[in-house]
C-alpha positions in Angstrom: 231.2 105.3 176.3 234.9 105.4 175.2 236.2 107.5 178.2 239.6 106.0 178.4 239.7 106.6 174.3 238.3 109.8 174.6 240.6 110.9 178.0 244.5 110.4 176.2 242.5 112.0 172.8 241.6 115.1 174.4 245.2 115.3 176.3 246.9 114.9 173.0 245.1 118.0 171.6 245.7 120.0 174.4 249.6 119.1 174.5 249.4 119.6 170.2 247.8 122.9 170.5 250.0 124.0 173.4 253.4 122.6 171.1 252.1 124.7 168.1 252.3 128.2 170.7 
């Protein structure tokens, strides 16, 4: 599985989401 790809993926969503607030 692509943990380390899916790790900084998920982050990035979380700081896109909390940027769009």
């Amino acid at each position: 599985m692509a943990l380390w790809l899916l790790q900084p993926l998920t982050y990035h969503r979380v700081i896109c989401l909390q940027r769009t607030t």
